[in-house]
C-alpha positions in Angstrom: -60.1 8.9 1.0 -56.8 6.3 2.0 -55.9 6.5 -1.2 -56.2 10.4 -1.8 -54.3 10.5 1.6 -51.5 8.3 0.2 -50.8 9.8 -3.2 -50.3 13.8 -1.4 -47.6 12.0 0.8 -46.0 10.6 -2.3 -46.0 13.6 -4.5 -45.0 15.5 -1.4 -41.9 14.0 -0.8 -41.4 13.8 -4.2 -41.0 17.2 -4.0 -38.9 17.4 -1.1 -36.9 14.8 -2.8 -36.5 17.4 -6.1 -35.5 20.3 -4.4 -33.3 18.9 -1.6 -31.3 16.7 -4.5 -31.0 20.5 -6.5 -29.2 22.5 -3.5 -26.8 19.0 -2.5 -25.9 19.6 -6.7 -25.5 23.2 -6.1 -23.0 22.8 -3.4 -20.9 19.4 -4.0 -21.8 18.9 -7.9 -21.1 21.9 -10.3 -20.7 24.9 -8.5 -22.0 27.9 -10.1 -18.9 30.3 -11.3 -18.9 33.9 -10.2 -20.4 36.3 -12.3 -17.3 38.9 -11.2 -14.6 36.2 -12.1 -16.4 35.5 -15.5 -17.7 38.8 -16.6 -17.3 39.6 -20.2 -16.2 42.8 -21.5 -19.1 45.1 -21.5 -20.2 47.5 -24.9 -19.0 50.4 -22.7 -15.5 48.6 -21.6 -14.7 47.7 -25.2 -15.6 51.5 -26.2 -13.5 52.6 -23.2 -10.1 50.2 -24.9 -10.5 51.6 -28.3 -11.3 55.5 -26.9 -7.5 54.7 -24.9 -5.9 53.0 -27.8 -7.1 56.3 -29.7 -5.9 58.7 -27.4 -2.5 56.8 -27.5 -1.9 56.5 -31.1 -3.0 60.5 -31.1 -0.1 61.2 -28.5 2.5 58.9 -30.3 1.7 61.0 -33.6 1.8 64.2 -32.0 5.2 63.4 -30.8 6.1 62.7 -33.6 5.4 65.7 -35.4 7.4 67.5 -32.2 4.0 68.6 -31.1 5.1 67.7 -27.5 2.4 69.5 -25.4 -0.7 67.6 -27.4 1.0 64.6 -26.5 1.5 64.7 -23.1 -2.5 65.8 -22.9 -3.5 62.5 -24.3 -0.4 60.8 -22.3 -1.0 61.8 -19.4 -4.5 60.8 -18.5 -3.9 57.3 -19.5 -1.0 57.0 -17.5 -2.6 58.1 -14.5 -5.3 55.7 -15.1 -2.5 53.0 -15.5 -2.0 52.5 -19.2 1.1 51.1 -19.3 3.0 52.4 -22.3 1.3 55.4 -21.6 3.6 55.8 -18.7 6.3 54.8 -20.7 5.9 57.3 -23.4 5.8 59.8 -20.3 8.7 59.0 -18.8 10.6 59.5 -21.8 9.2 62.4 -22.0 10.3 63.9 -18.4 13.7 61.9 -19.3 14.4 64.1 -22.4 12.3 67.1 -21.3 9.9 66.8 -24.2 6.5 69.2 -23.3 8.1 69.1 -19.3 11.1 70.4 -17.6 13.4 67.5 -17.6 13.4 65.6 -14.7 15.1 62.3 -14.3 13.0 61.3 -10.9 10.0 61.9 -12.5 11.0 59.5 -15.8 12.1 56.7 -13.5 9.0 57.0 -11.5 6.7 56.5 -14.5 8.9 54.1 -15.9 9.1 51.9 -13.1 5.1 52.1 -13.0 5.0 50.7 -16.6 7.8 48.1 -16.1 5.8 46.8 -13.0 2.9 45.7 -15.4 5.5 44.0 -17.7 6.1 46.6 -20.4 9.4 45.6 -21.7 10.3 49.2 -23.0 9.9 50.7 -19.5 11.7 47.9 -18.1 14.5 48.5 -20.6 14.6 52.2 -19.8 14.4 51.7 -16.3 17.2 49.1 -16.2 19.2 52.1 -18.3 18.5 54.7 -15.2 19.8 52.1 -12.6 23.1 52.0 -15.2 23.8 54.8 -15.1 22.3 56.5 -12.3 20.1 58.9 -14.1 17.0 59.9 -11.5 18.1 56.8 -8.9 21.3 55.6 -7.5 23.3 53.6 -10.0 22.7 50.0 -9.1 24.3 47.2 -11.8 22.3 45.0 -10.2 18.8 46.2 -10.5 20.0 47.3 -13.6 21.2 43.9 -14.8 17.4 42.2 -13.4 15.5 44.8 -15.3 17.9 44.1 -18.9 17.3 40.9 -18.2 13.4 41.1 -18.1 12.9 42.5 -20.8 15.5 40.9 -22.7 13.8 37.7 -22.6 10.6 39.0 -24.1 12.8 39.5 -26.8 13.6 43.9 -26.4 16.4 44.2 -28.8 17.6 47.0 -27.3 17.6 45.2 -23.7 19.4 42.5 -25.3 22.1 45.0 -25.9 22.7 45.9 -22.7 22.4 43.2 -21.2 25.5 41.6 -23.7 27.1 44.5 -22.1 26.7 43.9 -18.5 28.0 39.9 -19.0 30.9 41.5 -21.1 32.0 44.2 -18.9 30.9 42.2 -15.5 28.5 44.7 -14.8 25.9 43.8 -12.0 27.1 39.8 -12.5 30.1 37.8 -13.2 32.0 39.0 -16.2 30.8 35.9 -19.0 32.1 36.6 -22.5 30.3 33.5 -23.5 26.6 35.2 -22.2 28.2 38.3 -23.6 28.0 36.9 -27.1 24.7 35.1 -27.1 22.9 38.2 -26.2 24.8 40.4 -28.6 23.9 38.0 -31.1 20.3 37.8 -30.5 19.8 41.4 -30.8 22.4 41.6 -33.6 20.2 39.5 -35.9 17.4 41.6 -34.8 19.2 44.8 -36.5 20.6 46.4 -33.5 23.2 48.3 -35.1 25.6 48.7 -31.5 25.0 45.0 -30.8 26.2 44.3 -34.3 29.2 46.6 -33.4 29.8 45.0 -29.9 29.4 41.6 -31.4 32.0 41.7 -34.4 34.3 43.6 -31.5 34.1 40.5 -29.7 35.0 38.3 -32.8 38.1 40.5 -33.5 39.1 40.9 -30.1 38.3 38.1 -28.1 41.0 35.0 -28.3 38.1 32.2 -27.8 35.6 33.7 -30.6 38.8 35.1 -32.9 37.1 35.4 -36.5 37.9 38.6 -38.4 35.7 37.5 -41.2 32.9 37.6 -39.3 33.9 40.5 -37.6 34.3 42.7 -40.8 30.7 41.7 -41.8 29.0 42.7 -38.2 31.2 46.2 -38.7 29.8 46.5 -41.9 26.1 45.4 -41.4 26.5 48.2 -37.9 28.4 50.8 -40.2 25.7 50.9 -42.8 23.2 51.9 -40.7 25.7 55.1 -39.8 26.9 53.5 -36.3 30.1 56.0 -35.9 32.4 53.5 -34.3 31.5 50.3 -36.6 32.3 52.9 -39.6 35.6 53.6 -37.7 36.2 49.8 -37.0 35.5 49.5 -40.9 37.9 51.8 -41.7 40.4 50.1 -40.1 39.7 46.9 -41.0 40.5 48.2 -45.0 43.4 50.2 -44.0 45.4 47.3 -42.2 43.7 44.7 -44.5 42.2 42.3 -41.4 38.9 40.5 -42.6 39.5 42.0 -46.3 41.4 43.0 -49.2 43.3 45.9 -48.1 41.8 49.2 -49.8 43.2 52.7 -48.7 40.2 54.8 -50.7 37.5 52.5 -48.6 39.6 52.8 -45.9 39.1 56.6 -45.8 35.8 56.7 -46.6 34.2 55.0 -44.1 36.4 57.2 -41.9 35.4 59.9 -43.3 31.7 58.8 -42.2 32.5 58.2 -38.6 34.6 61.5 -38.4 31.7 63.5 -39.9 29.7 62.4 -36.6 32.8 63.6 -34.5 34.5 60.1 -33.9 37.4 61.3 -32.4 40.0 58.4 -33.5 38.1 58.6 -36.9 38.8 61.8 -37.1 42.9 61.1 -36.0 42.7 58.4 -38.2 41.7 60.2 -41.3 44.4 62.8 -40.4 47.0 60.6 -40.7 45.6 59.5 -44.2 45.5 63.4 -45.4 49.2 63.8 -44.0 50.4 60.3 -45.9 48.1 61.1 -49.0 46.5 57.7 -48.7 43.0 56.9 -50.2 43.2 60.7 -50.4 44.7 63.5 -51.5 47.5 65.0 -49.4 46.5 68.0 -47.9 48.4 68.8 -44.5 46.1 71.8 -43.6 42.9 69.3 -43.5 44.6 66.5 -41.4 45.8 69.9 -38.9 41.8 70.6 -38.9 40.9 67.2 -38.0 43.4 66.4 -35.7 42.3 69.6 -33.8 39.0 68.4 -33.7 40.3 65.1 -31.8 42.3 66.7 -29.7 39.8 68.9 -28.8 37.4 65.9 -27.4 40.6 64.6 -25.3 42.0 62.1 -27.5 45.7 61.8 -26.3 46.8 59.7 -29.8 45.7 63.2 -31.4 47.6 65.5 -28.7 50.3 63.8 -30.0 50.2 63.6 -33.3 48.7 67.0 -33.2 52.3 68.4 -30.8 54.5 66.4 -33.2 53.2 68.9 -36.0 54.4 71.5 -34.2 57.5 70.5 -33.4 58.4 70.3 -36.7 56.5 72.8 -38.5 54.6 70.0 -40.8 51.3 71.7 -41.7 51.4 74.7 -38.8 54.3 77.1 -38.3 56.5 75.5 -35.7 55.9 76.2 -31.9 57.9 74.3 -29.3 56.4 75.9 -26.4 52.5 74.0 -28.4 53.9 71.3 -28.9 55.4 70.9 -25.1 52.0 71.6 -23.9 50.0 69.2 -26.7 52.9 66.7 -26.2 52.4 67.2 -22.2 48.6 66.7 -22.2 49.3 63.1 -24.3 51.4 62.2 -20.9 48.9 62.8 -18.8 46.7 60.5 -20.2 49.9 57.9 -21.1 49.5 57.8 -24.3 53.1 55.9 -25.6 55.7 56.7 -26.9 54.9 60.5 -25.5 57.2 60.8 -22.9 60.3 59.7 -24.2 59.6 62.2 -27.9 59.2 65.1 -24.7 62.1 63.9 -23.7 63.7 64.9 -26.9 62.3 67.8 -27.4 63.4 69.4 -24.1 67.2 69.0 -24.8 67.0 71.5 -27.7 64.8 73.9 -25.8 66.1 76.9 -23.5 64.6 77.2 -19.8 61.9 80.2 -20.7 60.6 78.3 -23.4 60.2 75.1 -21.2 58.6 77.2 -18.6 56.3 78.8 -21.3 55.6 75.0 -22.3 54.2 74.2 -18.9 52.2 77.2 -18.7 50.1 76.7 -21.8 49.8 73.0 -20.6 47.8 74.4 -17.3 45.9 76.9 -19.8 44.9 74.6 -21.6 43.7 72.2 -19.0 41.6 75.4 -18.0 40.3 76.7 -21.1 40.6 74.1 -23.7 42.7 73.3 -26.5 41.4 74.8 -29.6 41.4 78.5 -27.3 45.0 77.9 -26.5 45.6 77.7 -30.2 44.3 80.0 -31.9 45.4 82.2 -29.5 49.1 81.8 -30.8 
């Protein structure tokens, strides 16, 4: 009976022993992780990723196709629920006023939601709103830390602009040096404005000077139909800097950038049509496109342009124009303007001078193509 006595204490704290050794493991040996902070993606949470990823590939392609309002129907509800480029794609919508009335607020709203989660799109379009105070105040410097975010997650366009804001000192201290980097990185990317800003830099800039280099950025940019690369391009062929000088290529890849109304393209190729160089001569075509310069503000084109017609070369002559055309290149001192007015108003009589300055204030008013076809 001892003995029977015995062996249940034994095996009783035996057991004691078992289970008291198990909870000590449990709290100071491997602690059991939380089922919340482990969970794996449920059947229904992968369905509910691919239904989203669905609905957002069905909005991008109904964008595409201009179908605007079936793309903000599968936009929007993923937005609200949080879906990151979701909210991109609809604030670019309200930005451009695709399927919405635009609304600048609303896109920088929506974009700042998406560039909160780290979408480097939204944070790239959101940095471009702070530039240039479209639906916020402009703020460089927001706009700079929002370039910047997405520029190191390797956003092309970001990259861009954020080359611009060292090179212009936009938001933080002017850094040609930073200026170049960036440009480059989204340059080799394909950027064609980077590319454009970047050979810019090696033309212009004393430290990086290289007009090889900068001929074949112009010309990787102006293939891809940027407007002022194909105007830089132009230029480079016509006063022979980084290439052979050629006066035919010279005024094609004007022509180019004047077909997309680049205003000193357009000047440019006027003087080329007046000169009969790489072209044909033909005064009446280098009248239509200086016009078309003049007509965006360009004062090298009011002047050229008011030359013509002080001397009747491709128009009739009309010295009370040309004191106006020659007048609006002074205001914006362009040279060599004021001192050919000069000129001019020696040989004319006091009504025509008068007349001049009245047409100058018309077409300050009205514009400059109304004013001239008007005579």
């Amino acid at each position: 009976m001892a003995l029977k006595y015995l062996f249940f204490l034994l095996t009783l704290s035996a057991v004691v022993w078992f289970f008291s050794g198990r909870k000590k493991q449990g709290q100071h040996g491997v602690q059991p992780r939380r089922t919340r902070e482990r969970r794996e993606p449920t059947l229904s949470d992968k369905f509910d990723r691919r239904r989203g990823r669905a609905d957002l590939q069905k909005g991008e392609a109904a964008y595409a196709r201009g179908d605007y309002v079936a793309a903000l129907a599968e936009f929007r509800p993923l937005a609200e629920q949080g879906a990151a480029e979701a909210q991109n794609n609809l604030g670019f919508m309200y930005d451009n006023g695709h399927g919405v009335s635009q609304d600048h607020a609303q896109a920088a709203a929506w974009y700042h939601k998406a560039a909160a989660q780290g979408n480097a799109a939204a944070q790239c379009n959101l940095g471009i709103m702070f530039r240039y105070g479209r639906g916020t105040p402009s703020n460089d410097t927001h706009a700079f830390a929002w370039f910047r975010q997405a520029a190191v997650s390797g956003l092309a366009q970001a990259q861009r602009h954020l080359g611009d804001m060292y090179c212009f000192g936009e938001g933080v201290e002017l850094d040609q040096a930073q200026a170049f980097d960036w440009y480059t990185k989204a340059a080799e990317q394909g950027n064609a404005i980077a590319q454009c800003n970047l050979a810019a830099l090696y033309d212009n800039c004393p430290e990086l000077q290289d007009h090889d280099q900068a001929f074949a950025w112009y010309h990787k940019a102006a293939a891809q139909g940027n407007a002022e690369a194909q105007y830089n391009l132009g230029l480079s062929y016509d006063w022979a800097i980084g290439v052979k000088q050629d006066f035919v290529k010279a005024a094609e890849w004007l022509a180019s950038a004047a077909e997309q109304s680049h205003a000193g393209a357009q000047c440019a190729l006027g003087d080329k049509y007046f000169d009969g160089l790489g072209v044909s001569a033909d005064e009446s075509k280098a009248i239509v496109l200086y016009r078309s310069a003049a007509q965006q503000g360009l004062s090298r084109a009011f002047f050229k342009l008011g030359m013509k017609y002080s001397n009747g070369n491709g128009v009739r002559r009309d010295d009370e124009v040309a004191y106006a055309l020659i007048s609006q290149a002074i205001i914006q001192e362009q040279e060599g303007a004021a001192r050919y007015l000069e000129g001019m108003v020696s040989s004319m009589t006091h009504s025509q001078i008068e007349a001049g300055k009245a047409l100058t204030c018309q077409m300050q008013r009205v514009g400059v193509l109304r004013v001239l076809d008007s005579r």
